[in-house]
C-alpha positions as CSV (number, residue, x, y, z in Angstrom):
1,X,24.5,-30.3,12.2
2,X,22.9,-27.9,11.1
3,X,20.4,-29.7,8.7
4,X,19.5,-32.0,11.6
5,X,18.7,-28.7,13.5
6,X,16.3,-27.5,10.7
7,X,14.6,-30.8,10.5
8,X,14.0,-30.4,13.9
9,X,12.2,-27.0,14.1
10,X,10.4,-28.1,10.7
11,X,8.9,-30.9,12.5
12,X,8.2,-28.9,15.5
13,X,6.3,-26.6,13.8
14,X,4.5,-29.0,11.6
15,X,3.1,-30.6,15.0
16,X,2.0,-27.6,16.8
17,X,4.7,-28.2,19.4
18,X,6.3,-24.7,18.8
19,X,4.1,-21.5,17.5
20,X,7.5,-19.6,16.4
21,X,11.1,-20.3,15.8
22,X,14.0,-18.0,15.4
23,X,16.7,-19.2,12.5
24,X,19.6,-17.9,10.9
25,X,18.4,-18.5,7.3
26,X,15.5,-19.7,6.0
27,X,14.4,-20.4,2.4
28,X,11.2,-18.7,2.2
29,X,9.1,-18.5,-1.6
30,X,8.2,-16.3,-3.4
31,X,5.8,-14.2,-2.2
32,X,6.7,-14.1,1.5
33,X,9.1,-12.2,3.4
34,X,9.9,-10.8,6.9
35,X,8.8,-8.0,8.9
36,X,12.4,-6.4,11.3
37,X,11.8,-4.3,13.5
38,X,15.2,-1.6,14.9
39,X,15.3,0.5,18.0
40,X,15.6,4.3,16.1
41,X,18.1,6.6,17.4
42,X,16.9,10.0,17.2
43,X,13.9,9.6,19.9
44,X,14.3,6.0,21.6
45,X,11.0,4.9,19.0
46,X,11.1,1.2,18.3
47,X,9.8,1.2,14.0
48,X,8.9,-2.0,11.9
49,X,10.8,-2.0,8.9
50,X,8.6,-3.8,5.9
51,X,10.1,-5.7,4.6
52,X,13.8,-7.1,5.5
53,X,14.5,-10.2,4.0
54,X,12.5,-12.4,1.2
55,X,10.6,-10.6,-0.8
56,X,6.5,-10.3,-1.1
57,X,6.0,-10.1,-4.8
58,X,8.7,-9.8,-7.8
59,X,7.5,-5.9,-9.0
60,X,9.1,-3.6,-6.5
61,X,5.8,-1.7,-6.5
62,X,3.6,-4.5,-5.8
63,X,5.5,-5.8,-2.8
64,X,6.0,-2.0,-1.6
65,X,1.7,-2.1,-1.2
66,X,2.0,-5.8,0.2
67,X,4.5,-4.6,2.6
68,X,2.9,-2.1,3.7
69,X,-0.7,-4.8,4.5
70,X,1.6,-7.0,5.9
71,X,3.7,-4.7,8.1
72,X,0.7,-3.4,9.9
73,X,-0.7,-7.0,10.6
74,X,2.5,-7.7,12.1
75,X,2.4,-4.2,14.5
76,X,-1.4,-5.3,14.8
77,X,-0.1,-8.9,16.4
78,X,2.5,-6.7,19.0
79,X,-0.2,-4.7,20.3
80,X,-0.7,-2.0,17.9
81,X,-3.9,-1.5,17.3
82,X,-3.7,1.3,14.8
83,X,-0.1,1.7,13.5
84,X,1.0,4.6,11.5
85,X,2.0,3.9,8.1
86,X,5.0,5.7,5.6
87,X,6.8,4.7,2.6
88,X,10.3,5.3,2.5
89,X,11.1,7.5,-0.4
90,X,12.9,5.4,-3.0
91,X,12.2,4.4,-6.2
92,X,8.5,3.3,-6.7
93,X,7.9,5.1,-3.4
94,X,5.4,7.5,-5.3
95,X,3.6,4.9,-7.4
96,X,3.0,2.8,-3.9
97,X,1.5,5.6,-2.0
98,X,-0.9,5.8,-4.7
99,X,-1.6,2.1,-4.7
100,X,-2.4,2.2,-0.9
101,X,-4.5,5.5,-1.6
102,X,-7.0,4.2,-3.5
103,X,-7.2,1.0,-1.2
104,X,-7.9,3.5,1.6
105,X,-10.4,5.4,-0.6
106,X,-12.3,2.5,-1.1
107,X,-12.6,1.4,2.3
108,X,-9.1,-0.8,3.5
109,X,-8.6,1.7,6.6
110,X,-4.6,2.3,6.6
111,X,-3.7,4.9,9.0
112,X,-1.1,7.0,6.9
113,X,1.6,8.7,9.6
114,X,3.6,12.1,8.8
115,X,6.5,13.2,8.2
116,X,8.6,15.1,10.9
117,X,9.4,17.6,8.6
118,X,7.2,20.8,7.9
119,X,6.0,19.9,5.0
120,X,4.6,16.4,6.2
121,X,3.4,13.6,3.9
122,X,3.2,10.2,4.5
123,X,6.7,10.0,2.3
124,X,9.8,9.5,4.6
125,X,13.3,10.9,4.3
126,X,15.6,10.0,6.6
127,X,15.5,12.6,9.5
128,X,12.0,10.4,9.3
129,X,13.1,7.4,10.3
130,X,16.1,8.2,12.8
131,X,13.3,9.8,14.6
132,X,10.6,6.8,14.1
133,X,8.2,8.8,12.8
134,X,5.8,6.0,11.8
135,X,5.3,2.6,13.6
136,X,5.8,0.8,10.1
137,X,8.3,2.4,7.4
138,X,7.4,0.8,4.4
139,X,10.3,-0.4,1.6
140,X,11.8,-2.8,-1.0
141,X,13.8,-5.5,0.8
142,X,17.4,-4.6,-0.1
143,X,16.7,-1.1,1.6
144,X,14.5,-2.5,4.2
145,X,18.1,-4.9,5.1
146,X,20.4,-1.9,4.7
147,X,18.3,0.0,7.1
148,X,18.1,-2.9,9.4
149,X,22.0,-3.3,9.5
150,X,22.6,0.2,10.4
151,X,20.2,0.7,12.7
152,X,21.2,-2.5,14.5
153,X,25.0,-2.3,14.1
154,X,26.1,1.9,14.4
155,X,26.9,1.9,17.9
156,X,29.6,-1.1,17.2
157,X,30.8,0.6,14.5
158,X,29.0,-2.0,12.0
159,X,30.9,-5.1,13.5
160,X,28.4,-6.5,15.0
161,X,24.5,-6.3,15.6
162,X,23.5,-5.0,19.7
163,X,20.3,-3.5,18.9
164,X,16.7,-4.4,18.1
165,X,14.6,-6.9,17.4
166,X,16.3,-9.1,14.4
167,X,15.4,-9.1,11.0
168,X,11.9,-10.2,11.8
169,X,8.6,-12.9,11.6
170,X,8.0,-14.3,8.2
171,X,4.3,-13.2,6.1
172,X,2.8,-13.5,3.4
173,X,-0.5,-14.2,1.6
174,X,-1.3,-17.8,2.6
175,X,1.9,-18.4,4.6
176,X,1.4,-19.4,8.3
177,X,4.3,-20.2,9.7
178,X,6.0,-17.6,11.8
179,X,9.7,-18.4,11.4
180,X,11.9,-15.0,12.1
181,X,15.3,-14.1,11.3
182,X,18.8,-13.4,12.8
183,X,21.9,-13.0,11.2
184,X,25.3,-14.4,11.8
185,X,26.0,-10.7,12.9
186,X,23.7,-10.6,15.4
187,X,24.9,-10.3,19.2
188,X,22.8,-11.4,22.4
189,X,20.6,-8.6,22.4
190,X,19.3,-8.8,19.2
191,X,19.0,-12.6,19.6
192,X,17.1,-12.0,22.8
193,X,14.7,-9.4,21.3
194,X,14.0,-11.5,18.2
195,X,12.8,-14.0,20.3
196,X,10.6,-11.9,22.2
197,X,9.5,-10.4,18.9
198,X,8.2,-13.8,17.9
199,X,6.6,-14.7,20.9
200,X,4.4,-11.4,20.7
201,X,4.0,-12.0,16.9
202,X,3.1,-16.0,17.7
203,X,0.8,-14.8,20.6
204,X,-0.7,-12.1,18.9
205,X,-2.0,-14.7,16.2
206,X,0.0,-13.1,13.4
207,X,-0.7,-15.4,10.7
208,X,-4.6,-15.0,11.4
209,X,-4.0,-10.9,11.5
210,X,-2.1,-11.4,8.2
211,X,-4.9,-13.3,6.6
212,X,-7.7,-10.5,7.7
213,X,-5.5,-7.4,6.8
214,X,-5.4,-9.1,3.0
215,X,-8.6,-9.7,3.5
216,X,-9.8,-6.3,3.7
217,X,-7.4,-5.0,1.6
218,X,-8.9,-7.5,-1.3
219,X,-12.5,-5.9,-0.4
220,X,-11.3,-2.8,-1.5
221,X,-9.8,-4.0,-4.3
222,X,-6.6,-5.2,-3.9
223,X,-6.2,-7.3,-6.9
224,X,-7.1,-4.4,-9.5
225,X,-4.6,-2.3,-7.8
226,X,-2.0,-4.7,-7.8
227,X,-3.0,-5.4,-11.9
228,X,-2.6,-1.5,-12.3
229,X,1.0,-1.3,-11.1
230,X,2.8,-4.6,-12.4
231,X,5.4,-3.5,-14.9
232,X,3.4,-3.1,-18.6
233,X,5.7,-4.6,-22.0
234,X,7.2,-2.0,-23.3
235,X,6.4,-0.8,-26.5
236,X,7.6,1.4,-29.4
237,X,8.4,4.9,-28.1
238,X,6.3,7.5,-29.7
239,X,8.4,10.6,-31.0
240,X,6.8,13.7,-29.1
241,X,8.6,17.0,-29.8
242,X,8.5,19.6,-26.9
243,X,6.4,22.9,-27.7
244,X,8.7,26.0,-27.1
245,X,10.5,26.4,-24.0
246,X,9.3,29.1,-21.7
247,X,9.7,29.8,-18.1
248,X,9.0,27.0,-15.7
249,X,8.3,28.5,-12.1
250,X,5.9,25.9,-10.8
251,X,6.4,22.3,-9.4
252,X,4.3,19.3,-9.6
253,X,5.4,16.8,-7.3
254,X,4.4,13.6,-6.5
255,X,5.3,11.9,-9.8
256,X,7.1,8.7,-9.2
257,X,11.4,9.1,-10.7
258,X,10.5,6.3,-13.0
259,X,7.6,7.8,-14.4
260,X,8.5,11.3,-14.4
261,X,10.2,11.5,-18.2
262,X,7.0,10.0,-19.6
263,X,5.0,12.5,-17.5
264,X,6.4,15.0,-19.2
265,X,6.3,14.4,-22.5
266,X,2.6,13.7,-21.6
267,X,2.5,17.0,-21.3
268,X,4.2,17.9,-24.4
269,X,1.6,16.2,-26.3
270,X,-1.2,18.5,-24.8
271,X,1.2,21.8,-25.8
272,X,2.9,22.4,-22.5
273,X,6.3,22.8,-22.3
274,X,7.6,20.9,-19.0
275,X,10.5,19.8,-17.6
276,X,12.1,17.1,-15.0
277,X,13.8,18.2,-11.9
278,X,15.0,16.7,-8.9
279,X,13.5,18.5,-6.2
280,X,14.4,19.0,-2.4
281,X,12.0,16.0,-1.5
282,X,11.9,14.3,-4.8
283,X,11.3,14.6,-8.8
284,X,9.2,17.0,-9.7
285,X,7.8,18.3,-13.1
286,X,8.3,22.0,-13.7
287,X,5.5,24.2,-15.9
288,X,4.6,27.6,-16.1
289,X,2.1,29.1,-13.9
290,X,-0.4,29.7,-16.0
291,X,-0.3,26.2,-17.1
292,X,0.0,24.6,-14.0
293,X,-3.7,23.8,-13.0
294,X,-4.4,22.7,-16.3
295,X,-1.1,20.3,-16.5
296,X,-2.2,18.8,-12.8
297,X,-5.3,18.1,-14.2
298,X,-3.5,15.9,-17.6
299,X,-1.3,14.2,-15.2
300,X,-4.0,13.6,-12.6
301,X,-5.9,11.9,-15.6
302,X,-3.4,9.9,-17.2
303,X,-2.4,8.5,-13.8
304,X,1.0,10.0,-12.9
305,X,-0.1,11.7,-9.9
């Protein structure tokens, strides 16, 4: 059955008679999650997805930055040695970026990719990742496993999984057991590629290329970062009343959609009339050009960009 079968591997692993396993479901804590990797479409580009399944911390944002440490071990372990990095734009996609900034301004050396599109940016839309523009497309699990169903399922028309890699090895800080994922979808190929994908991942030493990545990342301050993005109590809403409206033909982007009211009336408080759009890649705040430099600046300062 299949609790004798899980016993089994269990044991195996706790021996040192297997380095990996393959399962269809695992109960992993908190804190750890897996690492799929899909075949993308557009160009032929195989792409990590981080994460797929489990989850790597409780805040969205937090386990966005984790994600993004762990998925590069994890291309690190398959031969990588310097994957590209982008963060698929979704909620808290903004706010992550900037986590992973500062890391990489203070010395954790993530190699940001780029956008296919004109504009660039290490944020991805999804002409981004059909093409595989980045080895490692960071996300929140739920969209990391949508991704991985579609990618692996559209040319059966979603009934069943032919191709990839499976939903992925297992990470997380302190974890070293490299236990992957399938799903009762999944057809021979992906079975057979999650397999290989743990052998490379097992012989490439994953768990100790987990342990370094965090390790550097907690050099250049990991923990503060991580302190500076978990979800703060809310408190009473302070009335702000917006200055007169006037013409808004500028955009400031990079403001994160969960942020981006409060970023404005930031801005009202300092007498400059703003407002929240949606633009073309994302929310942006809208200001008047002559205000626009100094608006950057107040939002710059108060941490919203």
């Amino acid at each position: 059955c299949e609790e004798d079968v899980a016993k089994a591997m269990e044991k195996a692993l706790d021996e040192g008679r297997i380095a990996g396993a393959v399962a269809l479901h695992y109960p992993f804590p908190l804190g750890v999650a897996t690492i799929g990797r899909v075949l993308t479409p557009g160009r032929g580009k195989p792409m990590i997805i981080a994460s797929s399944t489990g989850t790597t911390a409780v805040g969205r944002v937090e386990a966005m930055v984790r994600n993004a440490i762990y998925g590069t071990a994890v291309a690190k372990s398959i031969g990588i040695e310097n994957p590209t990095v982008g963060i698929l734009n979704v909620d808290g996609a903004q706010m992550a970026f900037k986590g992973l900034g500062t890391l990489k301004e203070k010395g954790y050396p993530i190699n940001f990719g780029a956008s296919v599109r004109q504009d660039g940016g290490s944020i991805l839309r999804g002409n981004d990742i059909l093409a595989g523009a980045v080895d490692v497309c960071v996300a929140d699990t739920l969209t990391g496993n949508v991704l991985m169903k579609m990618f692996s399922s559209f040319t059966t028309g979603g009934s069943y999984e032919s191709m990839g890699w499976g939903y992925g090895p297992s990470v997380g800080e302190g974890w070293n057991r490299i236990i992957s994922i399938i799903s009762r979808a999944s057809g021979a190929p992906v079975i057979a590629g999650a397999l290989e994908y743990t052998a490379r991942a097992a012989a490439g030493r994953l768990s100790e290329k987990v342990a370094a990545e965090i390790a550097e990342a907690k050099k250049a301050g990991l923990d503060a970062v991580l302190e500076g993005l978990a979800p703060k109590p809310a408190a009473a809403e302070e009335e702000v009343t917006a200055p007169p409206a006037e013409f808004t033909d500028e955009e400031i982007g990079g403001v994160d959609v969960l942020s981006i009211e409060d970023g404005v009336k930031v801005l009202w408080k300092e007498g400059i009339y703003a407002e929240s759009s949606m633009g073309c890649t994302g929310p942006v705040i809208k200001v008047a050009e002559k205000h626009l430099e100094r608006a950057e600046q107040i939002l710059k300062e108060a941490g919203y960009i």
